[in-house]
N, C-alpha and C positions, 0 to 999 in steps of 0.2 A: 498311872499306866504301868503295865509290864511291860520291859524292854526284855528282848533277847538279842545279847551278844555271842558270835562267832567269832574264837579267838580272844574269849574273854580275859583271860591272862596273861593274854601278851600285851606288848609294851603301850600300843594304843589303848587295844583295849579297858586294858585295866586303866587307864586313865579317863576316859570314856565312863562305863561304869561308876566312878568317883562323880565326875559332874553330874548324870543324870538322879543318880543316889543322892546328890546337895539338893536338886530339884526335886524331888520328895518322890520321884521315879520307882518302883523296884524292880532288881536285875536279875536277868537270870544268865548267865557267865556258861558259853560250852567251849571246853577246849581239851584238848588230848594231851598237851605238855610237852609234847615232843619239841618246839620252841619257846612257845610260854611259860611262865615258872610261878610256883603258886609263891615266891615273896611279892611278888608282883601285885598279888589280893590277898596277902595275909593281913594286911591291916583290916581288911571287910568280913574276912570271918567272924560269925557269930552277928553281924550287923542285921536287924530285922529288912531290912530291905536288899537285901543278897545274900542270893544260891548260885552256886555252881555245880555242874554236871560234865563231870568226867568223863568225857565218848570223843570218838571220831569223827569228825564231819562228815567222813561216806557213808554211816550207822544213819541210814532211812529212815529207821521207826522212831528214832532217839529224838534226829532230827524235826520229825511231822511233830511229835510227842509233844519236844519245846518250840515249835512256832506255833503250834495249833490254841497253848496256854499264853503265846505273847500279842500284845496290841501292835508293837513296831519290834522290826530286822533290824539290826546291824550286822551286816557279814562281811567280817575281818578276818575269819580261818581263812590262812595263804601257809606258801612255803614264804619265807623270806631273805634277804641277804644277798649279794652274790656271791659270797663264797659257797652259800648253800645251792643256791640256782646252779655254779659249773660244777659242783662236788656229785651232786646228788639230783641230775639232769629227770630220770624217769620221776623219783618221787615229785618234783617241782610240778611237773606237768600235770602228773596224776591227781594230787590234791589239789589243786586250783581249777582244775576244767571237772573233774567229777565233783569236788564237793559243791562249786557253784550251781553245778546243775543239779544236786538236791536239795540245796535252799533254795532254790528258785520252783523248781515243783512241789515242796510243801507249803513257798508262799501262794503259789499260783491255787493249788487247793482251798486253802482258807482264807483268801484275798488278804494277806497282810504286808502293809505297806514293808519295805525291803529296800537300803541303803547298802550298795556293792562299793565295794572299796577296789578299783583299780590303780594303777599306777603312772608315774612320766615316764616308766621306761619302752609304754606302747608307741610313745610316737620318734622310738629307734635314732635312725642315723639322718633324721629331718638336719635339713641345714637355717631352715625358717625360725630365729629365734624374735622374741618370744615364742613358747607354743600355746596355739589356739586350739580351743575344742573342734573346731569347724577343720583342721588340717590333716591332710595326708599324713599316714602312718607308713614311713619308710624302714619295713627291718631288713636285718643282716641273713646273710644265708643261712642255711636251715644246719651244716657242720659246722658252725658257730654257737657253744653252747648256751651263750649268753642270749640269744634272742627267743631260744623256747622260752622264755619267763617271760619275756613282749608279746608274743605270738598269744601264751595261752592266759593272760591277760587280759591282750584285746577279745580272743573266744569268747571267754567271761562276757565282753562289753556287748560283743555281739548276740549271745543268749539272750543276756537280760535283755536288750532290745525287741530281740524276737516275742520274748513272753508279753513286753507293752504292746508290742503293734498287734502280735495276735487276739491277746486275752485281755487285756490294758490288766496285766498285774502293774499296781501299784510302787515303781522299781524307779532309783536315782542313783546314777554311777557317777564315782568321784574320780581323780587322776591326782596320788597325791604327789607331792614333791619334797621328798629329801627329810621327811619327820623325823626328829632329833629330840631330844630333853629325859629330866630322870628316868631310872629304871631303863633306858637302852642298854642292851649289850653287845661288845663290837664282836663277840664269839662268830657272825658269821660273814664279818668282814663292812659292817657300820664303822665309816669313817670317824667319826667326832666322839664316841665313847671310847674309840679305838686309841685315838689322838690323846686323850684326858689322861686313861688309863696308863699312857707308858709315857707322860709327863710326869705324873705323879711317883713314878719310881725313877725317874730320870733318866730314860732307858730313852735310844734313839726312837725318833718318830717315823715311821716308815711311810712312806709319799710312794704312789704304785705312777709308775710312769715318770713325766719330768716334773709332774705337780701343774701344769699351765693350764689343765681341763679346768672349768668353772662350773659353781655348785649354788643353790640356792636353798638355806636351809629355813625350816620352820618349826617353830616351839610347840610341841604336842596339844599345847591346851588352846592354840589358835587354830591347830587343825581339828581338834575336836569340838572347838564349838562352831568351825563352818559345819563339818558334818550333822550335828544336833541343826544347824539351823536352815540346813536344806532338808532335812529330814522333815521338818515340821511347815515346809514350805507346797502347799499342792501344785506351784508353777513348777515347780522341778522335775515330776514325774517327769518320766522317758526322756530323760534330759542328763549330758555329761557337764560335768566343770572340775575344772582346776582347782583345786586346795594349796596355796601355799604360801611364800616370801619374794620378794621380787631384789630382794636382798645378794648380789653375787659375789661369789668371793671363789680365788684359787684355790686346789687342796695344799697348794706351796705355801700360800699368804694364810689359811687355815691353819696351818700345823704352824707356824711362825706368833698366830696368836692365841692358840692355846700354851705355848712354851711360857709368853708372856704371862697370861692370867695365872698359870701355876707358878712361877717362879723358879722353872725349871733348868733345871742344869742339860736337859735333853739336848741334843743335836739331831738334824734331820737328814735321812738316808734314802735316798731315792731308790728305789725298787724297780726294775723291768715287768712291766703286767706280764709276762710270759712267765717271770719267777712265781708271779703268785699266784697267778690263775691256769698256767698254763700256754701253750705256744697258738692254741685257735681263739683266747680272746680279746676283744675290739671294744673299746670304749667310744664313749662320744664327748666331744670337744667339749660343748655349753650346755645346760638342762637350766631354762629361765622359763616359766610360767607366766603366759595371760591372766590375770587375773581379772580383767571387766568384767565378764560374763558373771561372777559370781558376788560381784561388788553391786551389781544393779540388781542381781536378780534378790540377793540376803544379805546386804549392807556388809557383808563379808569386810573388815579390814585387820591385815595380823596387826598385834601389840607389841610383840615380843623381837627387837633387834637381836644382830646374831651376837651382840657382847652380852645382853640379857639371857640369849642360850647359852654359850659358854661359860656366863658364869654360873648357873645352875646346875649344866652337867659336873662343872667341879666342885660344884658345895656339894652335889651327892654322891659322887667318888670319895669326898676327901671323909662325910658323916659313915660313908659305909666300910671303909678301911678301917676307922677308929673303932665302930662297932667292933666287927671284926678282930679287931686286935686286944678288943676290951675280954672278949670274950676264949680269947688264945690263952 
């Protein structure tokens, strides 16, 4: 089959692409780079089974062009990060509520099956931990910059739904949770590459708040193959679920164990979220994931604990510094 991915060179993506490319898949990768980075799929250039196309998500013709030549959607073009979300408020909004709605109308044209990647930060300032797919979506007020990337998120969810109940396009929205492992970069405020990153130079780790918020992470190649195996599941149309680790841990006790895994001389400096994001933003306490839903429905189970993530993020920190320095 041809796949088309959205957001191909970003961090999922390009991992994504790799497993369906082992499964004898060929890809066709679109992304604009404005986050994505082509080291990301410089190992698949030249590979007979991926192409990439350099365009914008909101380029209509680009867009119909490669869903029209693919068998199945993945649509990963998002804004990402929060530091991106309160930095750069209109672009966040813009590219995530327009571009889904031209994937979704050029899937809707050619009926092709179509996997939306939302997010846990739709279900806001919920105090109901775990979160279920079936739960109220409580956000923060609309001068809080941090909830337009919730709000137009859930838009997304709500689109894609419209297009199944209307037209039954062929559409399965995910909610992921806290995706971490190689090739992340913490440039827009990702915790745990962020954390590796200034262990490995011994530099203070910076914790935003008092650290006591709790996080639940999950090793990319577990959240990519729930997504491959909802994708190929026909009980999941018009249907959301949670992708993730039920794994929780503090970003205090976090930063305390990556100091560990590296051997670091680092020390850890607690940060006011108001230093870093600003005096209007609100974090949320817990973010823990239901996971049944997606364990009955596609025997979904992660592999990867979070000492299996961390140490990963630092064997590719530590091979990409050495490049790096081979090459200085």
């Amino acid at each position: 089959m041809k796949i088309l991915i959205t957001g191909g060179a970003g961090f999922i993506g390009s991992h994504l692409a790799d497993a369906l490319i082992t499964q004898g898949h060929s890809v066709l990768a679109m992304d604009d780079f404005s986050t994505g980075k082509h080291e990301n799929i410089a190992h698949l250039e030249g590979h007979p089974l991926f192409s990439i196309v350099g365009a914008d998500i909101a380029d209509e013709s680009i867009v119909r062009e490669c869903v029209a030549a693919a068998d199945r959607v993945y649509h990963l073009a998002s804004a990402v990060g929060v530091r991106l979300v309160v930095e750069q408020p209109v672009r966040t909004i813009e590219t995530i509520v327009h571009g889904t709605s031209v994937v979704l109308k050029a899937c809707s044209r050619y009926r092709k099956p179509v996997l939306i990647t939302s997010t846990s930060e739709v279900y806001g300032k919920s105090g109901k931990v775990p979160f279920s797919e079936d739960d109220d979506l409580v956000i923060g007020p609309s001068h809080r910059r941090r909830w337009g990337y919730a709000c137009s998120k859930a838009l997304d969810e709500f689109l894609a739904m419209a297009y199944w109940h209307h037209s039954h396009v062929p559409v399965v929205i995910t909610r992921l949770f806290n995706t971490v492992g190689p090739r992340q970069t913490g440039q827009y405020g990702m915790v745990l590459p962020r954390f590796v990153q200034q262990a490995l130079k011994d530099e203070p780790l910076t914790v935003y708040g008092d650290g006591s918020q709790t996080r639940c992470f999950c090793h990319v190649k577990d959240v990519v193959d729930g997504l491959m195996k909802l994708m190929e599941l026909p009980a999941a149309r018009g249907q959301v679920f949670n992708i993730g680790n039920r794994e929780e841990v503090s970003i205090r006790e976090l930063a305390e164990r990556v100091i560990r895994a590296t051997g670091s001389r680092s020390t850890i400096k607690l940060v006011p979220f108001e230093d870093a994001y600003g005096p209007d933003f609100e974090d949320m306490q817990r973010r823990v994931p239901d996971l049944s839903k997606i364990e009955r429905a596609a025997g979904y189970r992660p592999k990867y604990s979070l000492e299996d993530i961390i140490s990963d993020i630092v064997e590719y920190y530590v091979r990409k510094r050495d490049r790096e320095a081979s090459i200085r």
